[in-house]
C-alpha positions in Angstrom: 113.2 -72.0 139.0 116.1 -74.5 138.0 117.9 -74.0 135.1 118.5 -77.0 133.2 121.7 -77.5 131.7 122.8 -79.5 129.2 125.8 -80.9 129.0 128.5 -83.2 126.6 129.9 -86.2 127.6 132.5 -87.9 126.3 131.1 -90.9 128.2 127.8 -91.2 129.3 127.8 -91.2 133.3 127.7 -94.9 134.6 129.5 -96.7 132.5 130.5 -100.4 133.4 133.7 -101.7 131.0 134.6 -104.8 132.4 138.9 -103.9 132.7 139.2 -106.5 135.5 137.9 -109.4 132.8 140.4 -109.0 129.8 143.1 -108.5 132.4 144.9 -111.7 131.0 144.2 -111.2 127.5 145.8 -107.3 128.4 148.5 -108.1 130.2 149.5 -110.6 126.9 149.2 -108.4 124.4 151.6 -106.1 126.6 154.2 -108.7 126.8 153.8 -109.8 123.7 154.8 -105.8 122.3 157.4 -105.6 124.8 158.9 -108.7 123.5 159.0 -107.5 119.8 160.1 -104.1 121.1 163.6 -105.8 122.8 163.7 -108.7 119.8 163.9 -105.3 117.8 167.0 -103.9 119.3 168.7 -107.1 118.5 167.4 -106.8 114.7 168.8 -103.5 114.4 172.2 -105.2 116.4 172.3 -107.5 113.7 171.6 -105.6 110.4 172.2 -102.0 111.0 175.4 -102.6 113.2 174.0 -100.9 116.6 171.1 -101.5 119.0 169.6 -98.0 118.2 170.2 -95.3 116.6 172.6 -93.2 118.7 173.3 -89.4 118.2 176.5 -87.7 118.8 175.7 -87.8 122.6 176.4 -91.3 123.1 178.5 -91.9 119.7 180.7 -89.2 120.1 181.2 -86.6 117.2 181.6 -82.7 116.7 180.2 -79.3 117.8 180.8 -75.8 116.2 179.6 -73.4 117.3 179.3 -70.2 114.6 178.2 -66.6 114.3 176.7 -64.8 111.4 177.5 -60.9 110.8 177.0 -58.6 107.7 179.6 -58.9 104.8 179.5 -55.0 104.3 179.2 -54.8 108.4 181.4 -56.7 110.4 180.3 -55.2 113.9 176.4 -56.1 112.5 174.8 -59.3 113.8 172.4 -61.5 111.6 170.4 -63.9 112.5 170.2 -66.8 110.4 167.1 -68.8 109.6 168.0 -72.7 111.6 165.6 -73.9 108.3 168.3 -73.0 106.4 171.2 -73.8 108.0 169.8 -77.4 108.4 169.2 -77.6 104.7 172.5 -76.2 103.5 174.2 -79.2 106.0 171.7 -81.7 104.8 172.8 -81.4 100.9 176.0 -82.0 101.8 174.5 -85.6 102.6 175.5 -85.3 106.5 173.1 -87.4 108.4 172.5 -87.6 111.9 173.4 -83.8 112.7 171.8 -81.2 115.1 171.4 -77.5 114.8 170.3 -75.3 117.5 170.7 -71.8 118.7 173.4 -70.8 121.0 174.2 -67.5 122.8 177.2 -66.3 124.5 178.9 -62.9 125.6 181.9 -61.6 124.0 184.8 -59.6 125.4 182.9 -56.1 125.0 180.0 -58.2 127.4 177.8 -57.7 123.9 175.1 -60.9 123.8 176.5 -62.8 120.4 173.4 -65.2 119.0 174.6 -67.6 116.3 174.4 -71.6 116.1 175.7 -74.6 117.6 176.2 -78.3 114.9 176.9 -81.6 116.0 177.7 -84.0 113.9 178.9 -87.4 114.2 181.6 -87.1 112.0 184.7 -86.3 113.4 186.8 -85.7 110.1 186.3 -83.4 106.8 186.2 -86.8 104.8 182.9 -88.9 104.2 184.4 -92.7 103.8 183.3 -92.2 100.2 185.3 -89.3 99.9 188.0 -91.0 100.9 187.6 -94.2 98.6 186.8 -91.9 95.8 189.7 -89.2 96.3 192.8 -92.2 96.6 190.6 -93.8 93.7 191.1 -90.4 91.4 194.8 -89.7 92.9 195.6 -93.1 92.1 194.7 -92.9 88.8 195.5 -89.6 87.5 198.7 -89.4 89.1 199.8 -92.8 87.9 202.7 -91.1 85.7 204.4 -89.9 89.2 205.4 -93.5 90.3 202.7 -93.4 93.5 203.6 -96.4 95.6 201.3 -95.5 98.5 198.2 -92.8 99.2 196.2 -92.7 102.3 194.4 -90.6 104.8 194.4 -90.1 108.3 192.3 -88.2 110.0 192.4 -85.1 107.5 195.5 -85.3 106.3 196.6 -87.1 103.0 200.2 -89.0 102.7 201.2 -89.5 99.5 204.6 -91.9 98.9 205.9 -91.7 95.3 209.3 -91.6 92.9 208.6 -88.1 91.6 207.2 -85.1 93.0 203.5 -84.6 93.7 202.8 -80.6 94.4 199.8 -79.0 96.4 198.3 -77.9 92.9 198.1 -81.3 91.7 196.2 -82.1 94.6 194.0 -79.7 95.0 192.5 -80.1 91.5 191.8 -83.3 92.4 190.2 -82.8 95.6 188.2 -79.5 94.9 185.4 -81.4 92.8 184.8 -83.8 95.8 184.1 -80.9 98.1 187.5 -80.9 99.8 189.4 -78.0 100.0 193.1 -78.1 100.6 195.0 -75.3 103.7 198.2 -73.6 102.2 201.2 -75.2 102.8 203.6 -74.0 105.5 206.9 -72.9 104.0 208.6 -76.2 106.5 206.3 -78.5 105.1 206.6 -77.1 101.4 210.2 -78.0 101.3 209.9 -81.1 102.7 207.1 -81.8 100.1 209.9 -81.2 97.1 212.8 -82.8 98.8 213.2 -86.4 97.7 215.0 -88.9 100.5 218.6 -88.9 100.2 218.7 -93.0 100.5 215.3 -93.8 98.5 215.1 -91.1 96.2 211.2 -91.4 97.1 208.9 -88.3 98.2 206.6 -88.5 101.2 204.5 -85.7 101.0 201.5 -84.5 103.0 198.7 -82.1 102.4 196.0 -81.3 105.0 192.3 -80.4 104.3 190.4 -78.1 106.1 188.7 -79.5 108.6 184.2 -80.7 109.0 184.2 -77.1 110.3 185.3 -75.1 107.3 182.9 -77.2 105.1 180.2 -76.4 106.5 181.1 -72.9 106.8 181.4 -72.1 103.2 178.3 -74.9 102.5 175.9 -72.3 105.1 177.7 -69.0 103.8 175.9 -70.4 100.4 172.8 -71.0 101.6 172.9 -67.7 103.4 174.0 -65.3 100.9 174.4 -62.0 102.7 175.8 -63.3 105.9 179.9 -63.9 107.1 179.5 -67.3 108.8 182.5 -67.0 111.6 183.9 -70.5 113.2 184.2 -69.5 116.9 184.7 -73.1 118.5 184.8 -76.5 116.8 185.1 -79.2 120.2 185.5 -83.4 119.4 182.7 -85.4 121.3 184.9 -88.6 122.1 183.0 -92.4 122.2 184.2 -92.6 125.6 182.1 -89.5 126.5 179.1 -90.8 124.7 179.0 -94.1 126.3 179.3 -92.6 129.8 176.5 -90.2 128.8 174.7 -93.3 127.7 175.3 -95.5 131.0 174.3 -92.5 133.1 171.1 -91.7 131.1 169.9 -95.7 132.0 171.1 -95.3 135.4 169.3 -91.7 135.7 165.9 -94.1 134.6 166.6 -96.7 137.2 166.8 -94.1 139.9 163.9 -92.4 139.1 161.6 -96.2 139.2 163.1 -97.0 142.7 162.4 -93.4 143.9 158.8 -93.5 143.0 158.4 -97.2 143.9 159.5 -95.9 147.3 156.6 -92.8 146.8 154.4 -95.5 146.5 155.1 -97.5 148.8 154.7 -94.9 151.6 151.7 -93.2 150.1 149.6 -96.4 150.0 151.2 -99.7 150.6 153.4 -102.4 149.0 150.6 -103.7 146.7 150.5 -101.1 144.8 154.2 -100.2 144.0 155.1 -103.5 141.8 151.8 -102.6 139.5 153.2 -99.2 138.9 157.3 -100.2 138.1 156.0 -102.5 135.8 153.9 -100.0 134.1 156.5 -97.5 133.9 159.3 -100.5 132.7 156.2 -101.0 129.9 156.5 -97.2 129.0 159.8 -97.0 128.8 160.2 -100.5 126.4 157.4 -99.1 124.2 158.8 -95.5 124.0 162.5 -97.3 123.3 160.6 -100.2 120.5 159.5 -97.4 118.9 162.4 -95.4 118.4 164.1 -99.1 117.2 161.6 -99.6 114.7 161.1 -96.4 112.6 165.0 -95.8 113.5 164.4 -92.4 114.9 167.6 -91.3 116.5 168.2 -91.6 120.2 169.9 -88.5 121.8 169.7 -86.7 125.9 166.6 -85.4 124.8 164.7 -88.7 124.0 166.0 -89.4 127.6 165.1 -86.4 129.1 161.8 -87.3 127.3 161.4 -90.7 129.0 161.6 -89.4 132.2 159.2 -86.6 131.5 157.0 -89.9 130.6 157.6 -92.0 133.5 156.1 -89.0 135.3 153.1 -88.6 133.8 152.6 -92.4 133.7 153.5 -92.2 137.6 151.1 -89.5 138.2 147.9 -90.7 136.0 148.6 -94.3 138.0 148.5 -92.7 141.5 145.1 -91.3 140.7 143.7 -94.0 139.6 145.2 -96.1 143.3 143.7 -93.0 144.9 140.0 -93.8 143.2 140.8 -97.7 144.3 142.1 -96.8 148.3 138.6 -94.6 148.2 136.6 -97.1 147.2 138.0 -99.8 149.3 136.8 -98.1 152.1 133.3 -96.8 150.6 132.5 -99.4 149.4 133.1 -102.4 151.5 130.7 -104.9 150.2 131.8 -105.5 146.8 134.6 -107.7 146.2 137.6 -106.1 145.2 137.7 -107.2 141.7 134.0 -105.3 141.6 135.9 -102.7 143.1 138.7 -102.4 140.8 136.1 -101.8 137.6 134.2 -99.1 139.0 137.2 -96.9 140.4 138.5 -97.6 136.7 135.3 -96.7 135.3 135.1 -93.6 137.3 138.7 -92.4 136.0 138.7 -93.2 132.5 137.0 -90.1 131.7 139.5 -88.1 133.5 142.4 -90.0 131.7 141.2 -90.0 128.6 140.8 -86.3 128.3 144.2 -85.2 130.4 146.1 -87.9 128.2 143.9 -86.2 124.8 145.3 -82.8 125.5 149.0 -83.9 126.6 149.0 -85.8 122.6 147.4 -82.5 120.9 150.0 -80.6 122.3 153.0 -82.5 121.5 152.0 -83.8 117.7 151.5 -79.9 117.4 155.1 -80.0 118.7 156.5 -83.2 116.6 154.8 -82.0 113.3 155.9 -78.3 113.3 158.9 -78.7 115.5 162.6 -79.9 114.2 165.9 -81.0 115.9 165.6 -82.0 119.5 162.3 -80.5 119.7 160.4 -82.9 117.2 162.6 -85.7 118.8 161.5 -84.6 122.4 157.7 -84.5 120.4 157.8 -87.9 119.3 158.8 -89.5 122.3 156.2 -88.2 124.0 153.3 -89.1 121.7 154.5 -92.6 121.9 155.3 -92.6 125.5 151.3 -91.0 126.0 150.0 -93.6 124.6 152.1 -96.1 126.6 151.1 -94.8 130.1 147.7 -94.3 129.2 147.3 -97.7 128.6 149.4 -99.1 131.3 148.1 -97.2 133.8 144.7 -98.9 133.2 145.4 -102.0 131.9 148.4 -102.8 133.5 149.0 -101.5 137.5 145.8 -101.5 138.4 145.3 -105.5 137.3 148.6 -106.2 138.9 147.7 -104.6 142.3 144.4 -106.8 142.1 146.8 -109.6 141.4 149.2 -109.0 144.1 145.9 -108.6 146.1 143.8 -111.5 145.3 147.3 -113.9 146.1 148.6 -112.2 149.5 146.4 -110.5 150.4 142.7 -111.8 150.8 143.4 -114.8 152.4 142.7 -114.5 156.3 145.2 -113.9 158.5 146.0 -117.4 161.0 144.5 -116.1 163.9 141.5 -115.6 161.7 141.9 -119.5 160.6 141.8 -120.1 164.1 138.9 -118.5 164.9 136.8 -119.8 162.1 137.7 -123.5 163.2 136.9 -123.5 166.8 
């Protein structure tokens, strides 16, 4: 005797959505959000000063790296908590910065775990640091006959008719965070030496650098632990832009590769429906990140990619369903055609593109630094190639098909007249 079985569907079996009848009204919309998405990137040109908002990998910037050992226990490792070492950076008002572990060996070949920042500052000073700290020297200084004070880079020159020492300085500095190095003995006389023709003093004092701030701002936040700078590297713009240019041509590649895949696996109608999708993905994934000003680093990149794969591979199926049918079912038009190989994958989509979201919002809402950026590109970037592999290559191959293709050949003409 049978057993009968009952089962839950997330669709009854047989459905009939008509896809092939909204395809203009589709394909509309798409444009119409792809538009916005570009007309975004000029917005942000326009008001925010760049097209998106670019980490250190394309801006340029600064890494340190750092390790953590016990005060009382110099040969004892700690490892910090990321959470807060993020926070302790973040009240300093740094935006824009990344923290993630990093591991390396030392001399003794012992495994050394401790963190890597970037930032996309290069210098110790904030520009309100600097407006505020020539602002305070300027006026509490004014009895020393100043005639110039100015920073470059993270050093401060300081031109004036009587001498201006390191202690003056520093009490100025210390309450805006900025913490002077000792003078070297050369640079200390030349600091109290007036100029034999002027009679002026030009004087300079150096701050520690973005590296030392943040140092003593995580060994606060810590507590127990000796935070240790072992490198501090500058990102320059150059670097970033090349990282930039070589990310978009790494996306161009990969479309031409898999319009190639296509082309071989089925046939030339079917590789302009799927470019376009995955040019649709890629606009929505990059309007997104314009909009809500989420910033743009090798990760989101990396991220696209990972999406222009799964669009890639959710479209081929779909083709697959539509080669099938063509065959099987060779007395129904092809628009006909196009519906029910569309019907008989949307469950199948649905439910692979279902779990794919889950996992990643779990990622994006739990998950920080690159991880939550990775996250949210993929969410978006789901949703994208969910959509465009249904509404968008599929249409376009019936397109491409209905204009080229289903016309009969001359010979055929021939035929047909005599």
């Amino acid at each position: 005797m049978a057993t009968e079985h009952k089962f839950h569907y997330l669709l009854k079996p047989g459905s009939d959505f008509k896809f092939v009848a909204r395809m203009r009204l589709l394909a509309t919309i798409s444009l119409a959000l792809c538009g916005l998405s570009i007309g975004m990137l000029f917005i942000n040109k326009s008001t925010r000063g760049d097209y998106m908002n670019w980490t250190i990998d394309f801006k340029g910037g600064t890494e340190i790296v750092y390790k953590f050992v016990d005060k009382n226990d110099p040969e004892k490792q700690i490892k910090p908590d990321a959470s807060k070492v993020r926070k302790a950076i973040a009240d300093l008002g740094v935006e824009g910065f990344d923290v993630s572990e990093f591991s390396w060996k030392d001399e003794k070949n012992r495994e050394i775990n401790g963190m890597m920042v970037r930032t996309p500052r290069f210098g110790a000073l904030s520009d309100q640091q600097n407006k505020d700290s020539v602002a305070q020297i300027e006026t509490q200084l004014a009895d020393r006959g100043l005639e110039k004070v100015g920073w470059s880079g993270d050093r401060l020159f300081v031109r004036s008719t009587q001498e201006v020492t390191q202690d003056q300085i520093a009490g100025i500095l210390g309450p805006l965070g900025l913490e002077l190095k000792p003078l070297e003995e050369g640079q200390a006389k030349l600091n109290a030496t007036a100029n034999e023709d002027t009679g002026e003093y030009n004087a300079v004092f150096t701050v520690y650098g973005i590296d030392r701030q943040y140092e003593t701002a995580i060994e606060g936040q810590l507590g127990d632990a000796d935070v240790q700078i072992v490198q501090s590297t500058g990102v320059g713009a150059k670097a970033g832009d090349k990282l930039r240019n070589d990310g978009i041509k790494s996306l161009f590649y990969a479309m031409m590769l898999i319009m190639l895949y296509l082309a071989f696996r089925f046939d030339i109608r079917y590789a302009p429906g799927a470019i376009v999708a995955l040019l649709h993905d890629a606009i929505m994934v990059i309007g997104v990140f314009a909009v809500t000003w989420t910033e743009v680093s090798l990760t989101t990149v990396a991220a696209l990619l990972t999406v222009i794969g799964y669009s890639v591979n959710d479209t081929v199926i779909i083709f697959d369903r539509i080669r099938e049918n063509m065959v099987r079912l060779k007395d129904k038009k092809i628009e006909r055609i196009v519906d029910i190989s569309l019907n008989e994958t949307l469950v199948r989509s649905i439910l692979t593109s279902t779990t794919l979201f889950a996992t990643t919002l779990m990622m994006n809402i739990f998950g920080a630094g690159l991880v939550k950026n990775f996250a949210f590109a993929m969410n978006v970037g789901v949703i994208a190639g969910t959509y465009s592999s249904i509404f968008l290559a599929s249409p376009l191959f019936l397109w491409i098909h209905q204009r080229w293709y289903s016309k009969p050949s001359k010979r055929g003409r021939r035929a047909a007249a005599a």
